[in-house]
C-alpha positions in Angstrom: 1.3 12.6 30.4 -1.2 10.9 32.8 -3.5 12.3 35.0 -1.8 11.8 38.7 -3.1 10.0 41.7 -0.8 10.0 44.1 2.0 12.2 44.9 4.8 12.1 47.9 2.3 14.3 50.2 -0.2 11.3 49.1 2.2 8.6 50.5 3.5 10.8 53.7 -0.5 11.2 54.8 -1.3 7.7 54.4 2.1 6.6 56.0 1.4 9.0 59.3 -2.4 6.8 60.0 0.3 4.2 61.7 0.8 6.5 64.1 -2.4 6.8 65.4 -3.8 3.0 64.8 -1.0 1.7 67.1 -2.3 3.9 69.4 -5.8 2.7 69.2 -4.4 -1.2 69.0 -2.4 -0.6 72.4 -5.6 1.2 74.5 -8.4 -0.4 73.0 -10.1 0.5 76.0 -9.7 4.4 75.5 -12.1 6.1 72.9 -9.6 9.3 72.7 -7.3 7.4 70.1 -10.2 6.0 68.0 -11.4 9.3 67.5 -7.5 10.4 67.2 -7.7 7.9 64.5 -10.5 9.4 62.8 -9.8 12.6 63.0 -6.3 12.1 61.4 -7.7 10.1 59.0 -10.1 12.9 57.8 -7.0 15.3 57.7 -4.7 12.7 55.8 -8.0 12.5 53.0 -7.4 16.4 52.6 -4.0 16.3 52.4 -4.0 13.5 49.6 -6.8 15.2 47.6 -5.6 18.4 47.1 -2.3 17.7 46.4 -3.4 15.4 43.7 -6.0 18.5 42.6 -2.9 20.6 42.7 -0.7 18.3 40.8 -3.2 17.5 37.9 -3.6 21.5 38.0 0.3 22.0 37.2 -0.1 18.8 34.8 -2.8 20.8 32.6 -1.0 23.5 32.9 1.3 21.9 31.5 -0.1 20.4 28.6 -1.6 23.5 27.4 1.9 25.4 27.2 2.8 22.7 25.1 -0.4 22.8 23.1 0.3 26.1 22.4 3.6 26.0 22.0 3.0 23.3 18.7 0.3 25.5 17.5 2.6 28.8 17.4 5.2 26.3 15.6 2.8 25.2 13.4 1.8 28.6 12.1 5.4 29.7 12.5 5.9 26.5 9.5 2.4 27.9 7.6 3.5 31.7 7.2 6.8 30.3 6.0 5.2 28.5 3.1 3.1 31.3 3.1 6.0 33.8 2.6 7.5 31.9 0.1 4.6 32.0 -2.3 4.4 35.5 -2.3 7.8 36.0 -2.7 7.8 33.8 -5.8 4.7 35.3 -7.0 6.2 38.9 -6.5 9.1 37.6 -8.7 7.1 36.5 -11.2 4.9 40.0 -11.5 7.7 42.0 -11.7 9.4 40.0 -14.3 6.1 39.9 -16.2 5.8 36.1 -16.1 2.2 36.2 -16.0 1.8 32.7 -16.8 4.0 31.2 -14.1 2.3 34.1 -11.5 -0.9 32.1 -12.6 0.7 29.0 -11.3 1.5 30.1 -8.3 -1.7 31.5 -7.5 -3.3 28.2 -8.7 -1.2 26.3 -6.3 -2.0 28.3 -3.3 -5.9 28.3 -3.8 -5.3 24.0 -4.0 -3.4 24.3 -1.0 -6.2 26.1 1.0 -8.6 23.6 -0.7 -6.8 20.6 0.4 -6.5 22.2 4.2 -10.2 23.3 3.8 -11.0 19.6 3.2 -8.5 18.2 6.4 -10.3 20.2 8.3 -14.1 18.5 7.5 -12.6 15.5 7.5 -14.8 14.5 11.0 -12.7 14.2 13.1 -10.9 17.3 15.1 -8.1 15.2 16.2 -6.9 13.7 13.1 -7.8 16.8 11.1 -5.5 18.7 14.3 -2.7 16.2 13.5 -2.2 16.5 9.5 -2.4 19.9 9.6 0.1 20.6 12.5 2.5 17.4 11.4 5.1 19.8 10.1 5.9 21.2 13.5 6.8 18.0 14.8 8.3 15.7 12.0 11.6 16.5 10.0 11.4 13.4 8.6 8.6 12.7 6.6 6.4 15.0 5.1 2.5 14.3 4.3 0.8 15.0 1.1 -2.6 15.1 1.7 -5.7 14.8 -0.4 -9.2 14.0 0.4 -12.0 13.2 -2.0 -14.4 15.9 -2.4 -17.3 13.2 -1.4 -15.3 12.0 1.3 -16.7 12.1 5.2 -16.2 9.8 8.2 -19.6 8.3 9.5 -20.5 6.7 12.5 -20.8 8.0 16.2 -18.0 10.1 17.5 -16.7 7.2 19.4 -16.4 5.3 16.3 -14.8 8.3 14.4 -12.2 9.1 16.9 -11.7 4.9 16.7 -10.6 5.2 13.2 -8.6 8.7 13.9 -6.8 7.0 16.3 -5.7 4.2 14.0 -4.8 6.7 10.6 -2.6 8.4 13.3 -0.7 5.0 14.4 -0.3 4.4 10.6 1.5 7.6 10.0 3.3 7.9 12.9 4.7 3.9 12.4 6.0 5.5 9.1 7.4 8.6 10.9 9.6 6.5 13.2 11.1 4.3 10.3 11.2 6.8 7.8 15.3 7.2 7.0 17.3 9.9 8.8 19.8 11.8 6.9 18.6 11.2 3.3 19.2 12.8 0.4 16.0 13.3 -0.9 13.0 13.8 1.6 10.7 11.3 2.7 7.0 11.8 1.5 4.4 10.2 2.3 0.9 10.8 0.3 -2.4 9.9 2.0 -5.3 9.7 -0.5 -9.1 9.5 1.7 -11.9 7.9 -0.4 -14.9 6.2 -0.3 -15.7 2.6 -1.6 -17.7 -0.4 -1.7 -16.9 -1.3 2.3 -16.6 1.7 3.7 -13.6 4.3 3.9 -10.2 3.7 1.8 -7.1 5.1 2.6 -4.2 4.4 0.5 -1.0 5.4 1.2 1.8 5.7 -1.7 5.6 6.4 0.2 8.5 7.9 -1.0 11.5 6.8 0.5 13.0 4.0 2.2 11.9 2.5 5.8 13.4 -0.3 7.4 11.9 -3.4 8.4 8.8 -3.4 5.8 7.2 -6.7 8.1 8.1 -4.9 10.9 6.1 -2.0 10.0 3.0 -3.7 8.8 3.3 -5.1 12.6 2.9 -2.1 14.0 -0.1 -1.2 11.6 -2.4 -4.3 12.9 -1.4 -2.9 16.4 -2.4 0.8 15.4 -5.7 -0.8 13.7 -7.0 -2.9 16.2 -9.6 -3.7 14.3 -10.4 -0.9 13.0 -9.7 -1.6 9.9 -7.5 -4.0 7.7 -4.7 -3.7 5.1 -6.4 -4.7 1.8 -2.8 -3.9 0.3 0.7 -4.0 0.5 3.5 -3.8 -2.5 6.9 -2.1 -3.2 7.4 0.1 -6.3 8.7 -2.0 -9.0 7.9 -5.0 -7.2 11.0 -7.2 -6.4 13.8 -7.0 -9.0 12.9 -4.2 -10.6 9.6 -6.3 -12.2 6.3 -5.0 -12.1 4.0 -5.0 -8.2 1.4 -7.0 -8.4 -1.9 -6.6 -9.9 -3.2 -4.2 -7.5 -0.9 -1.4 -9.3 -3.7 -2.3 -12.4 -6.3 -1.6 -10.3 -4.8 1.7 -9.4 -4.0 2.8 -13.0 -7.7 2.0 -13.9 -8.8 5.0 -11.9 -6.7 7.3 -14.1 -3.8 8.4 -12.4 -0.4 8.9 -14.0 2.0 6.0 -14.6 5.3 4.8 -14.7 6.5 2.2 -17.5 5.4 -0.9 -16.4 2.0 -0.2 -15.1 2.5 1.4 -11.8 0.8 4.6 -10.6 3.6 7.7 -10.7 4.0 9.1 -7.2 4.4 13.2 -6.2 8.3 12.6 -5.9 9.3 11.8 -9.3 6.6 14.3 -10.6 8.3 16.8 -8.7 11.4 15.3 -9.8 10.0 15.7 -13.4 8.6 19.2 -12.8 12.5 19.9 -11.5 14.3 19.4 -14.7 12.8 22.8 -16.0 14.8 25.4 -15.7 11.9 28.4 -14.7 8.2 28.1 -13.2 6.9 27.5 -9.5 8.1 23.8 -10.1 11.8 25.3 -10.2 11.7 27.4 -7.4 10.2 24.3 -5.3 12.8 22.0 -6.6 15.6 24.4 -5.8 14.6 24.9 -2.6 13.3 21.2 -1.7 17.4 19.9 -2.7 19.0 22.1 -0.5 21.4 23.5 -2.7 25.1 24.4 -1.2 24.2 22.7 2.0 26.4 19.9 3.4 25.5 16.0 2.5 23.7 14.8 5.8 24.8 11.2 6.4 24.5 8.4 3.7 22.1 8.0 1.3 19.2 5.9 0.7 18.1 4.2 -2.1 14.4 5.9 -3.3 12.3 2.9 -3.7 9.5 3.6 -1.8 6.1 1.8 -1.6 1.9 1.7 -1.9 -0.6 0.4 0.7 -4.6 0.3 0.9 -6.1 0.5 3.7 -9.7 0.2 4.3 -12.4 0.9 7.3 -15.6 -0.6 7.4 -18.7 1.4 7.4 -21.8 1.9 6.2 -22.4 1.7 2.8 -23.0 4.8 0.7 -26.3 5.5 -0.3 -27.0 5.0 -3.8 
């Protein structure tokens, strides 16, 4: 929504002055219709400014009920998961599963790290946007991590710049993420520092259509903000190995599937599932949806990886 300004009482106001200036063209020679003129030109100004002021008033109005109304969603969605966690934890304590209880508990203190960290990320609207994204995607969902050294620099002009873009890349994945899939879309955002700057690399679960398409849309969304270092689908075409940037990936430690390339969250879940107790059940069992209807056709789950960096000042050594 954009501010207003003009409205219909706008238009009727300026269309009445015709009135008045034929008056003054036909008896040039009479002052009463220039100051007619005048006068009605002064009440026409009124007219037009407050009902823009009054418009813009209902528009804000507006806008905040709907604010509001995707923050009370979004806790609505956060003392779901939160309600879920006890309830498994319960379980677990009145089984006498201590070790899976421990689990549980573990998770939840990451989870309130990880939000702790979206939160300091320096930037209110992008840190606003990861944490509300359930509320407004059924699509996709984010998994976010940030690196404990990680900050966004710069003025706040050049911090929102960079907001800005993150949120064009997500939401370019929102849109083309697949409807009706069998398995949910994730998307994992991993924030960094390096060498040039910030890094943000991007590792998808799930299928979107168009992949030139998309990276498209992501030079729009950066606008020079930033530029793709990276692109490459998992497995790389045929089934063979990405390309060498996978290497570079595997270098920094993370898990990996045969072949080279980094593991992503799905198929640890997906591992994590094939256990028949533990926190990792109880999120499998209730991330397939048991008993419920198939929803449309299914996607292959090929998925791909993307680095993105933002050039900043360098980190001091």
């Amino acid at each position: 929504m954009r501010a207003k300004h003009f409205t219909p009482w706008s238009v009727a106001a300026a269309g009445s002055l015709v009135l008045p200036a034929v008056l003054t063209a036909v008896l040039p020679d009479a002052r009463w219709p220039a100051l007619l003129l005048a006068a009605w030109a002064v009440a026409a100004a009124i007219v037009h400014t407050e009902s823009v002021r009054r418009a813009n008033r209902g528009l804000l109005a507006r806008l905040a009920d709907e604010q509001r109304r995707s923050w009370l969603h979004a806790l609505s969605q956060q003392r779901h998961d939160w309600m879920n966690d006890l309830q498994i934890l319960y379980g677990y304590l009145r089984l006498q599963k201590l070790h899976y209880a421990m689990e549980t508990v573990d998770r939840i203190r990451e989870r309130m790290e990880r939000e702790s960290r979206i939160s300091r990320l320096g930037s209110n609207e992008l840190a606003h946007f990861l944490l509300s994204f359930r509320a407004f995607s059924d699509t996709l969902r984010l998994d976010v991590r940030v690196d404990e050294r990680f900050s966004m620099e710069g003025t706040e002009a050049e911090r929102e710049r960079i907001a800005r873009a993150v949120i064009g890349l997500i939401d370019a994945v929102r849109f083309r993420a697949a409807r009706g899939a069998e398995v949910e879309s994730t998307l994992r955002l991993d924030f960094r520092r390096c060498g040039e700057g910030l890094e943000l690399q991007l590792d998808f679960d799930g299928e979107t259509a168009d992949d030139e398409g998309l990276r498209g849309e992501w030079e729009k969304a950066l606008d020079g903000a930033g530029r793709i270092r990276a692109f490459w689908r998992h497995g790389g075409k045929d089934g063979k190995d990405g390309a060498g940037e996978t290497g570079r990936k595997s270098e920094r430690g993370e898990e990996t599937r045969a072949g080279g390339e980094p593991r992503t969250d799905g198929e640890a879940v997906a591992g994590e599932t094939a256990s028949e107790d533990g926190p990792a059940a109880e999120r499998g069992r209730a991330r397939s949806g048991a008993g419920a209807p198939e929803a449309g056709p299914v996607w292959k789950q090929t998925g791909w990886s993307a680095v993105v960096v933002f050039p900043g000042r360098r980190e001091a050594e």
